[in-house]
N, C-alpha and C positions, 0 to 999 in steps of 0.2 A: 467496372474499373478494376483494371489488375494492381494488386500491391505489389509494389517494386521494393523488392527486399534488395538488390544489386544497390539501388540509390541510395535503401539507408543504409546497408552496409560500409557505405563509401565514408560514412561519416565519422565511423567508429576506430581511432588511431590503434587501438586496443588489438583487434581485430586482426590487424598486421603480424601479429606474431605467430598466428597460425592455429592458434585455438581454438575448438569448437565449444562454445560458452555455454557447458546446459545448468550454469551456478546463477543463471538471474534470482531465483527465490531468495535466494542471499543478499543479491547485491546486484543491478545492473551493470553494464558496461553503460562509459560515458560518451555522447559525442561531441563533435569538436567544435561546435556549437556553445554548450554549455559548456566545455573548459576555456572558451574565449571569454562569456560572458563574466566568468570568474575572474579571470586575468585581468581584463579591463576595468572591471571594477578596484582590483585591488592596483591599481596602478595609475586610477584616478584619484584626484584630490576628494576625498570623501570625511564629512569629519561627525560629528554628533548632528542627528534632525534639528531641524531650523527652517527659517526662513529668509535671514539674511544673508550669508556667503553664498556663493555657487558652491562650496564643497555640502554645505546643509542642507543646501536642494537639492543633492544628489542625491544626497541619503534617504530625505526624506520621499525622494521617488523613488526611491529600490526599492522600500516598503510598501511604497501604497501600488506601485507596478505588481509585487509579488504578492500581494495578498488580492489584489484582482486576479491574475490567473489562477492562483488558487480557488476563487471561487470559479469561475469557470470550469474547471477541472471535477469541483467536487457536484455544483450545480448549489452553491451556498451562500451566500449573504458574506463578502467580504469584511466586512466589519466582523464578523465573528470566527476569524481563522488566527489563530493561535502558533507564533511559527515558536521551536524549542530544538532541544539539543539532541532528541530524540525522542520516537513516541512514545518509549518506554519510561523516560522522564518526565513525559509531560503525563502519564495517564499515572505514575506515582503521584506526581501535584497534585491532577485534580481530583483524584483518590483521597486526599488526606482532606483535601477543600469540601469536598460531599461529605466525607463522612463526622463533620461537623455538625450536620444536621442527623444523624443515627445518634440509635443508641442500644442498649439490652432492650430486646424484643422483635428487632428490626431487622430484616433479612437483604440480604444481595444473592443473589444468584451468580453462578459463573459454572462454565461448562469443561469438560475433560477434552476435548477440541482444539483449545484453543493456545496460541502460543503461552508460554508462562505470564509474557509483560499484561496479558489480559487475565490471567489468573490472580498472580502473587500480590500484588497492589491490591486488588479487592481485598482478598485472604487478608493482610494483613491491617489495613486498613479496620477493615470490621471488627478484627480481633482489637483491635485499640482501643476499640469503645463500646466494645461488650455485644457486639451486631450477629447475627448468626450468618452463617455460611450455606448455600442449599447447590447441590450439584446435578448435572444433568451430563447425563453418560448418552455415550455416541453408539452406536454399532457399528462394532470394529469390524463386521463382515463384510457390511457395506459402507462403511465410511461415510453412512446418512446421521444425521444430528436433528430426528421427526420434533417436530413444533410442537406435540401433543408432549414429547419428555419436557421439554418447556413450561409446558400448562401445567403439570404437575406439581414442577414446586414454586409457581405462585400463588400466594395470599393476600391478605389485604393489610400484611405486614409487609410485604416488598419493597424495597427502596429505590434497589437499580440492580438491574442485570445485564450482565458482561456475555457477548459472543462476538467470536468473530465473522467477518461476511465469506472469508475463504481461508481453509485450512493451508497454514505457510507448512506444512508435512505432506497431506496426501491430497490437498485444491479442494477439498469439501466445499462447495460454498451454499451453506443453509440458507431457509426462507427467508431473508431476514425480513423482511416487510409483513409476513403473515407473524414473525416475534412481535415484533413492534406493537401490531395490533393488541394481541394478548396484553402486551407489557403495558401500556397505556390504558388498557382496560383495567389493569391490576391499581393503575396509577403510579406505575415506576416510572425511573428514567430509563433509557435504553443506550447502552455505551457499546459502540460498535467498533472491534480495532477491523481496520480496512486496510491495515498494510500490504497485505497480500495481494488480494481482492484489487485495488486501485489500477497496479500495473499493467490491469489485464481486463478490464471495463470500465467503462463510463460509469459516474458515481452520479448520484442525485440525490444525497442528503437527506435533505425534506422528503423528498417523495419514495423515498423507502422507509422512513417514519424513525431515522436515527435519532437521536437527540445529539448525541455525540459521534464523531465521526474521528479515528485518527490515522494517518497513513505517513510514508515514508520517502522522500523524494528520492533517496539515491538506489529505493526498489524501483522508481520509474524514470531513469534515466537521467538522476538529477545528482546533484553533491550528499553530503552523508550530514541531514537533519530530520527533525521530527513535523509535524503538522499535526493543529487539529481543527475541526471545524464543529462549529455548534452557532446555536443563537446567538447575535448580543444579548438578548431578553434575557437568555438565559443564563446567559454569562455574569449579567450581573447581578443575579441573584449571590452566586456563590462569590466568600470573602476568602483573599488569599493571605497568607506571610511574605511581608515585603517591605523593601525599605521604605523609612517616612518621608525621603523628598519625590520619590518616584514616583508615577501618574498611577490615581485608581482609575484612569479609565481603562474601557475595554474593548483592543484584546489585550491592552498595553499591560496591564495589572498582571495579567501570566507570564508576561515577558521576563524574566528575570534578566538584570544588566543590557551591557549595550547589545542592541540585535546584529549577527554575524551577514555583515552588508552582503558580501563578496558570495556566500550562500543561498542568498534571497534572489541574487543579480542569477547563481546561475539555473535557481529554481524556478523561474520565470523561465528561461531558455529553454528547460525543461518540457515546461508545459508547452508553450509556442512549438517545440520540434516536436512534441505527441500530435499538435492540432495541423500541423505538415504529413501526416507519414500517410493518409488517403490519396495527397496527387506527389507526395515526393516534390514536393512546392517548400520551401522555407523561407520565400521572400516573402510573405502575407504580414507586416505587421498587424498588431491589433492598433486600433484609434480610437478616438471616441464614442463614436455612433461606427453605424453599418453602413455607412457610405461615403464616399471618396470622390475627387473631382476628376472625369477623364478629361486629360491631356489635351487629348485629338478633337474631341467633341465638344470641351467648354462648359459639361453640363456634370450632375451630380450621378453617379449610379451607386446600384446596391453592391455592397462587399460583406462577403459571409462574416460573420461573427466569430471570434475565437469558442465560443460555444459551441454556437453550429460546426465550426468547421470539425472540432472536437469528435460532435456525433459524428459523422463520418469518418474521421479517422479512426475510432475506435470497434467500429463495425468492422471496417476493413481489416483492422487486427484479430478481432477476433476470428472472423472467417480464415483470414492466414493461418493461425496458431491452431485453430479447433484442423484445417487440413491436414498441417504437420503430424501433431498428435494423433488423428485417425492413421496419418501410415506409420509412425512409431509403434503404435500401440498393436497392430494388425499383425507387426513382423513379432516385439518381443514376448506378445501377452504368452503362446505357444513354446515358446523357448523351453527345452527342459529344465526344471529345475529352479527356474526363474517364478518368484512369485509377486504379482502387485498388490499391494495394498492402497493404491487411491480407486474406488471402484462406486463412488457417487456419481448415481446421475447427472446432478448439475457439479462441476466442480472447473477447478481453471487448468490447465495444458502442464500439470503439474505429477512428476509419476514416484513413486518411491517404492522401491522394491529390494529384494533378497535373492540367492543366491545359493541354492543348497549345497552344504559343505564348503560356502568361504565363508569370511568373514569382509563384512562389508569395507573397511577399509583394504583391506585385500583389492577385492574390486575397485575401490577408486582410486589404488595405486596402479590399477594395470590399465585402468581408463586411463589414467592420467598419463603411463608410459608409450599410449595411442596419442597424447594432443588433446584430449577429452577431457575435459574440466567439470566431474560430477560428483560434489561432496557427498561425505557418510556422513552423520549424525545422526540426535534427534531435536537438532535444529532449536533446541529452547521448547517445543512441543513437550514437555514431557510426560505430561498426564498422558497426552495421545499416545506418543510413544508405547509406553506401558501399557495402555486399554489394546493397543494393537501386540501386546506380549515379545516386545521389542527390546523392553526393560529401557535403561538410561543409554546402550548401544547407538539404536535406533535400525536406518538402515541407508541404503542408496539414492539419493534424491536428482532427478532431472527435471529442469523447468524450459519453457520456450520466452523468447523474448523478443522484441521485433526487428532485432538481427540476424535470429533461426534462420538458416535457408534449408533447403534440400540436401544439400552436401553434407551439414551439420547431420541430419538426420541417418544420413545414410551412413556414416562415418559410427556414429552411435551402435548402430545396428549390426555392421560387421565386427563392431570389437566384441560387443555382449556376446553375439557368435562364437567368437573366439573363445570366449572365456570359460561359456558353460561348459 
């Protein structure tokens, strides 16, 4: 099956203005899908969850609609998806909720890898209550983060360890499921931010041994919220701060105030148009079960699962993106003067590089003076930053998205030309 990037592209309003988008790592573009799902919802009568008005059932299906695609998405137990204002706020909550149970003696791990929002929340967290801090450095040559620096600083003092599943700077994406093991051996928790990581593969939760899982809807083509996903078991072990009339239950208990309906409406959409981009199909609803009545026949057949349909469209992306990237990378790796720094084996369609004798925003003001949309930083990275001797700078970051076409690619590639 060929991925028709023409059909998603068609969907993207954004797109029209002639930009070639290599800022996905940042922030997706939307399509027109998900900014209808927004609209309608805020343009329906919707009012606090319920069960008696038509506006309370609406609401109260936006939430339970979005927290099933979320699990499907992640491969999680919808009952324990956590929707928040972002993952960077929800991993400070449940940061302060864990380390309720530390105290002096008691260690977390957290990596130089990793964006800040999975560093700084641990850091200070632990520092609150006396916990110690244990770090694991990356090699900044190869941009691998080996499992054994992992094994090193646990004990049988470890509480939780923080990594992400892919570097949002240079696409590292580490073992995570050979962590895990370690980490559950040690008898930690394992807090996984998946921001990155999400946009760009099929996730399976459980089956890569996360306990915590957090990611970002509007990195995969969704509005601008946070997500997280974990056990309810687990969920209600930990005690949050919260108001007294408001539900301990859970996911409800993390939810702080009312949930951003219009959000949730268009983060479902979201997900539905990820589990479409294999046939370029977006009429598929999901239903109840996997089956449906044909029409013509009278009789029940089988209809792919938003799951299933998911595994398939996320193959297909990856195969799209990993092509793109093999010719991007074939033309600039050689360039003089141009140096990359994402250079892991396993890592996602993500590149960040330098430019001898400019300064990176230099570069991505002349990309930019091309139509090329390729932010400098160091992206909130900035432990990475530094290990990679980049200092708080950083440097030139390109990502693919599954609106990349060829043209995007090609367009890339004559301007760096131009530039070295």
């Amino acid at each position: 099956m060929t991925y028709d990037v023409a059909a998603v592209r068609a969907h993207f309003p954004a797109l029209r203005e002639g930009a070639a988008h290599f800022d996905g790592p940042g922030g997706s573009q939307t399509p027109d899908i998900v900014a209808r799902a927004v609209h309608d919802t805020l343009v329906s009568a919707v009012a606090n969850r319920g069960a008696v008005t038509p506006a309370e059932r609406r609401a109260e299906q936006i939430v339970v609609e979005c927290r099933a695609a979320l699990g499907d998405l992640l491969g999680s137990d919808p009952r324990g998806i956590v929707f928040g204002r972002s993952a960077t706020a929800l991993t400070y909550d449940l940061s302060r909720a864990l380390a309720r149970t530390w105290g002096p003696g008691d260690e977390v791990v957290v990596t130089r890898l990793d964006h800040d929002s999975n560093i700084r929340p641990w850091v200070q967290a632990a520092g609150a209550v006396g916990a110690t801090v244990r770090w694991v450095d990356f090699d900044p040559a190869t941009g691998e983060l080996p499992v054994e620096a992992v094994a090193e600083q646990l004990s049988d003092r470890t509480r939780l360890v923080a990594t992400t599943a892919a570097s949002n700077l240079i696409g590292t994406r580490p073992p995570v499921a050979e962590i895990a093991r370690l980490v559950h051996d040690a008898g930690a928790l394992y807090w996984v931010d998946g921001v990155h990581a999400t946009a760009h593969t099929l996730v399976d939760r459980p089956g890569v041994g996360a306990d915590f899982w957090t990611c970002s809807p509007y990195k995969f083509l969704g509005p601008h919220c946070g997500v997280l996903a974990a056990d309810p078991t687990l969920l209600e072990t930990l005690t949050m701060d919260k108001l007294l009339p408001s539900s301990d239950d859970v996911p409800e208990r993390f939810e702080l105030g009312t949930l951003p309906y219009e959000l949730m409406a268009g983060t479902t959409a979201a997900v539905e148009f990820l589990a479409g981009l294999a046939t370029a199909d977006w009429s598929v609803a999901e239903g109840a079960d996997s089956q449906a009545e044909d029409e013509d026949a009278g009789r029940l057949v089988d209809r792919p699962t938003r799951r299933s349909r998911l595994v398939a469209s996320f193959a297909a992306l990856e195969e799209h993106e990993a092509r793109l990237a093999a010719r991007l990378e074939a033309e600039i790796r050689d360039l003089p003067g141009l140096r990359v720094y994402s250079n892991a084996a396993h890592r996602t369609p993500t590149l960040l590089f330098t430019i001898d004798g400019k300064d990176p925003q230099e570069v991505r003001r002349a990309l930019a003076d091309k139509g090329i949309n390729a932010p400098a930083s160091n992206f909130y990275a900035l432990e990475c930053s530094r290990s990679l001797g980049l200092g708080e700078t950083g440097a030139v970051r390109t990502g693919l998205a599954p609106y990349t076409d060829d043209e995007d690619v090609d367009r890339l590639i004559e301007a760096l030309r131009a530039i070295v």
